[in-house]
N, C-alpha and C positions, 0 to 999 in steps of 0.2 A: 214518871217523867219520860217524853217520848225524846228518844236522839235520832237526831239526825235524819230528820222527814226530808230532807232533798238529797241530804247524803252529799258527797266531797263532789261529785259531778254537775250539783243542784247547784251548788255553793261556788265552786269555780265558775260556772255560766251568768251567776251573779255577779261578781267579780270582775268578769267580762265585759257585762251590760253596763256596769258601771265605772272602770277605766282605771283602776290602779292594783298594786299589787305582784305579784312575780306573774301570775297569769295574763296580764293585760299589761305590758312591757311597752308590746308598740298599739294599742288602741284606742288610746283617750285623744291627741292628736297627732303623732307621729307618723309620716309617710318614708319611715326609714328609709325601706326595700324597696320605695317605688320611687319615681322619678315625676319631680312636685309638678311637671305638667299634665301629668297621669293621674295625680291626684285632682288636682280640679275639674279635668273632663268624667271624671268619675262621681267626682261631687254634684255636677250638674247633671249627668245622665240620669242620677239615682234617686235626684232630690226625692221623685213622689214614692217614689218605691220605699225609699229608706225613711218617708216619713209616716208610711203604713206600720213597717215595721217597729220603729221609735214608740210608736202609738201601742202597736201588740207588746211588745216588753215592757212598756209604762203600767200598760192593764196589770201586765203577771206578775208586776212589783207589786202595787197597789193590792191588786188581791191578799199579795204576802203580808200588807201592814193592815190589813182589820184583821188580824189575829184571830180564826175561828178558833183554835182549841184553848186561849186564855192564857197564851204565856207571860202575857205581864200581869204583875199584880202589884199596889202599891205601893207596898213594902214586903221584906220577904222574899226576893225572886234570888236566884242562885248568882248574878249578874248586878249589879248594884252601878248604876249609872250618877255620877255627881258632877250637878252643876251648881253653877250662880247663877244663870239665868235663865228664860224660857225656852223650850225645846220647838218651840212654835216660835222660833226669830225669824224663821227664813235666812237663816245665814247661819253664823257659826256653830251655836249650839243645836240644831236643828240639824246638821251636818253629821256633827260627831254621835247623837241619838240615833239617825238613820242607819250609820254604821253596826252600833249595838245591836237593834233588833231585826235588822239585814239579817246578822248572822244567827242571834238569838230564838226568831221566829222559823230560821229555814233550816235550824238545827230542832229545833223542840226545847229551847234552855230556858226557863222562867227569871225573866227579867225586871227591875225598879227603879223609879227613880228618885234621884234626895235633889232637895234644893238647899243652897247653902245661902246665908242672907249676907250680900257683898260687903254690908255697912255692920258688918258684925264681924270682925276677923276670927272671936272663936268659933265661931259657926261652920266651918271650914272643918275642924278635928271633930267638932261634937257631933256632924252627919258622918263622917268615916265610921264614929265608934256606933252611932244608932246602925248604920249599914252591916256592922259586924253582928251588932248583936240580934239583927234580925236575921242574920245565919247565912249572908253574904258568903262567896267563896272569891266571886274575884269580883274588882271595886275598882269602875272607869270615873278617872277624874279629868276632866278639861280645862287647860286655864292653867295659866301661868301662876293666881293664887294658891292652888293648889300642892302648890310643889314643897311651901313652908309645912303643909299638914301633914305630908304624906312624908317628909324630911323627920316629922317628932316622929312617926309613929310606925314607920316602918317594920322596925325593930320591935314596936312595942306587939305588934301582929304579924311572928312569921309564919302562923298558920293562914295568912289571910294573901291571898296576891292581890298587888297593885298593877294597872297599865293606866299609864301615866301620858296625857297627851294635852303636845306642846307646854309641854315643861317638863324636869327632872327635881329631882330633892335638893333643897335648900335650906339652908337656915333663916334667922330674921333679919340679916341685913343681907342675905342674896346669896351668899356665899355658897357655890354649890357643894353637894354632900357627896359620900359615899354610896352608890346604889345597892340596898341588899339582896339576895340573889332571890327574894319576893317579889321584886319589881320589874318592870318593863315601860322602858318609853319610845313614844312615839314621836319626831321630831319632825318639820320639812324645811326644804329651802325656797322658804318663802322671797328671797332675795332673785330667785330665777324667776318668778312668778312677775314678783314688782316689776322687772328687768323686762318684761316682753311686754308687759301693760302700757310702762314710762316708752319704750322704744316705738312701739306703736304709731303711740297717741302722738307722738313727734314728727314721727314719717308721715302721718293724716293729714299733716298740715297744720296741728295745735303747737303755739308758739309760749302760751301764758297758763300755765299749767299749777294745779293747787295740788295738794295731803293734808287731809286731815285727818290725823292717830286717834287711837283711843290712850291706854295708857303706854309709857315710856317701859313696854316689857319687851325682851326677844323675840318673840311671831313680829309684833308690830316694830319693829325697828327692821327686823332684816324686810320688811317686805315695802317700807319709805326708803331703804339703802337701797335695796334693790332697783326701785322705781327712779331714783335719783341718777343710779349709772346708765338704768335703759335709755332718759332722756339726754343724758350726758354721750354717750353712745351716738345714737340719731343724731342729734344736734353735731356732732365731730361728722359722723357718713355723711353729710349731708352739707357740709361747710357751713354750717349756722352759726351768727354769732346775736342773735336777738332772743334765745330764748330764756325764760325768767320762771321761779316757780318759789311759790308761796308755802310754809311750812309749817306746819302747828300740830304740838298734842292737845287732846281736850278732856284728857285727865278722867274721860268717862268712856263705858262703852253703851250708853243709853242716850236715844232721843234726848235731844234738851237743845234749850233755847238759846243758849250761849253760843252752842255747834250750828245753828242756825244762820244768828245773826252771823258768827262769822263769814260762814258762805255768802250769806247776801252781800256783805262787805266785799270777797272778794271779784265775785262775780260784777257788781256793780263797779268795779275798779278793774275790771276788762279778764278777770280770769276768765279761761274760757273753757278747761274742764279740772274738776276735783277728783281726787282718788278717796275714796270716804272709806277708810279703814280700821275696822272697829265695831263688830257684832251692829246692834241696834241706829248707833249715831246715824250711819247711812240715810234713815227715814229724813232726819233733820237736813242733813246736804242734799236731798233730792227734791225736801220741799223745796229749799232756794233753789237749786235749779230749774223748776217749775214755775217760779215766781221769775226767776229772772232772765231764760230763757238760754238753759245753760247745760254743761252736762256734767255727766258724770262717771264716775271705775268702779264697779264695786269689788267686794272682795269676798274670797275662800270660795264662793258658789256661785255658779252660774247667777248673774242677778237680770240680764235683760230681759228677765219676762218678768220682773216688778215695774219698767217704765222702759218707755221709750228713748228717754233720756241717759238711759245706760248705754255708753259706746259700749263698753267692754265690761271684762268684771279680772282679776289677777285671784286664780283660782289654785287654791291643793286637794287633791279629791281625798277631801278627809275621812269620808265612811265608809271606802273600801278600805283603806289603810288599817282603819278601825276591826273592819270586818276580818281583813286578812290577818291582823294578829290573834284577835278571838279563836281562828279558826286556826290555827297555829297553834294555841295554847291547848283547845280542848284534843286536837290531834294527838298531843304529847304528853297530855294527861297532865297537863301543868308549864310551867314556862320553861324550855329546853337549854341546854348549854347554852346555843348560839343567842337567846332571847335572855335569858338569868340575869339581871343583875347588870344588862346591856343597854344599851340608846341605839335604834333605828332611825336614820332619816331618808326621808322618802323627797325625791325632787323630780328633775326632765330626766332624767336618767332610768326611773321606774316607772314615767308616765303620770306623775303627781303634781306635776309644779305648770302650769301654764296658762293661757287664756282658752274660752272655750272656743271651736270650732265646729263639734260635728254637733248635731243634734241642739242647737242655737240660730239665733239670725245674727248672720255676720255683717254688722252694721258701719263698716269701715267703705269708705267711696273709692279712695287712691289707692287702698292696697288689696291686692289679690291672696288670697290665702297661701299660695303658691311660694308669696314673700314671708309670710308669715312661717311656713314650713324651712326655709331654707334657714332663717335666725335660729328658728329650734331648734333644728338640727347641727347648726355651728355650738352650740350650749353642750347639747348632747356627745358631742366628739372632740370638747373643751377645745376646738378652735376661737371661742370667744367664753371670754371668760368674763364671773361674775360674784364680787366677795363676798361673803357671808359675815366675816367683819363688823359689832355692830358696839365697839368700842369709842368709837368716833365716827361722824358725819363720815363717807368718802369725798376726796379728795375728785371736785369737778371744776369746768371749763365755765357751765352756764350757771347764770346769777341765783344763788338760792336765797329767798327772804327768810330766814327762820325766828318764825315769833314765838 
């Protein structure tokens, strides 16, 4: 097995390229150190320049993911990646995979993946233990279902590490658990994220605003909370008292027709953008906004270059985060004091939590990114604050419908 084909230099510049982490603090969008008018004359002087370069570091990524020396294999790989659903969503799961073999491939670690089948809750422990017994060493789980399997079994494999992302160990009614010093998780605050999407999309001039969840779990609640104060926010900056927003889970995170109609529903009843939040469903909310000439948020990943109909997207750069703990763990020959048996959450504070700005089209009319930098940076220096709270709806000014 080859380690470390880019070595800690290859791997930091990775890291870089892609925005989160201890190394890239201020570069996903923060204009901490400069002064936000600095920043947009820079943004426009650079555009062509920095879209050559965008293009040159896309190639050197891409190169890194057709894997010439064969570090993934199907089963088998020293890295054991577990999901519920396809690694090809274009969103979330596709996010946290990018992360694995980010670090996987630019270390030399042979990597796999399990699927767990959502409509089978034992299916969940029975890929953990095939994972093991195909000589897994460490076993990335995504997904809040996750956190009941890796709750049994912690214990039952302390030869095996877990990194646990966006979730930690629970029992069967939720109840969270003790973390064994096998495990590690990865958290964000998705609520900062929601919080600059909802805040946004207010100050644009959208008055009639939708969310639609996937399930009623922690990622998806703090980032509807979230979304609920940014527009609660706005709406107050702004003396507003007409704005209304429409609220629903849909109990799924796959395309389907039920998440469709809804949107036609609401869009034809004057909504006039939705936040589709929730791996897959987004397809379903974008077809209605197609149909009905309407738009849309997506969420975890840059989504505007799936449609034009994406204003924005309320983004956590999940696969550096991914990557930076990998790269943490193999450093230390296993997961360290600081990492043991601990919970990391990454938000505006590491450069993980916000909407995208560089290397995107900023499709906003009335606001200058300039505004967008100055919010951040209120978040960032907790001069504006934003709960994470996801015990109950928060407490707002403007009309929420929740069905």
């Amino acid at each position: 097995m080859r380690k470390h084909k880019l070595g800690l230099a290859g791997l930091t510049l990775l890291l870089l390229l892609t925005g989160c982490g201890k190394p890239a603090q201020e570069t996903a969008v923060s204009a901490e150190n400069e002064a936000p008018e600095e920043a947009q004359q820079e943004t426009e002087e650079d555009e062509e320049s920095s879209g050559a370069e965008m293009s040159s570091w896309r190639e050197a990524v891409q190169k890194m993911f057709e894997d010439p020396y064969g570090d993934y294999s199907e089963t088998g790989g020293e890295i054991a990646f577990l999901t519920d659903g396809s690694v090809e969503d274009g969103a979330y799961n596709e996010a946290v995979f990018n992360g694995v073999r980010m670090y996987a491939l630019g270390a030399g670690t042979s990597f796999s993946c399990y699927h767990a089948d959502p409509n089978a809750p034992e299916s969940y422990q029975e890929i953990i233990r095939r994972a093991v017994e195909d000589n897994a060493g460490l076993v990335v789980c995504a997904g809040d279902l996750f956190g009941e399997a890796v709750g049994a079994l912690q214990e039952a494999y302390p030869q095996i590490s877990f990194l646990l992302v966006d979730t930690v160990p629970h029992d069967g009614e939720g109840e969270e658990l003790s973390l064994a010093q096998n495990v590690h998780c990865i958290l964000f605050r998705e609520e900062q994220a929601g919080y600059l999407a909802g805040y946004m999309a207010v100050w644009e001039g959208y008055r009639n605003l939708g969310f639609i969840g996937g399930r009623e779990e922690p990622a998806v609640l703090r980032y509807g909370y979230g979304y609920l104060q940014g527009i609660n926010a706005a709406a107050k900056d702004l003396s507003l008292d007409d704005v209304t927003v429409n609220y629903w889970y849909a109990d799924t995170y796959a395309a389907d027709i039920a998440v469709r109609e809804k949107a036609d529903g609401w869009y034809e009843d004057g909504t006039q953008i939705i936040f589709a939040c929730g791996g897959g469903l987004y397809e379903s909310v974008l077809e209605a906004a197609e149909n009905q000439d309407g738009l849309m948020i997506g969420v975890d990943i840059d989504q505007c270059r799936i449609s034009d109909r994406v204003l924005t997207s309320a983004v956590k750069n999940i696969g550096p985060a991914v990557t930076d703990a990998l790269d943490e763990y193999y450093a230390a020959g296993g997961w360290s004091e600081e990492d043991a048996g601990q919970v990391k959450r990454y938000g505006v504070e590491e450069g993980c939590a916000a909407i995208p700005v560089i290397d995107t089209e900023w499709r906003f009319k009335e606001i200058p990114t300039t505004h967008f930098f100055e919010i951040y940076k209120q978040i960032k220096r907790g001069d504006r604050t934003v709960s994470d709270a996801i015990d109950a709806p928060p407490e707002v000014a403007v009309f929420v419908n929740f069905e």
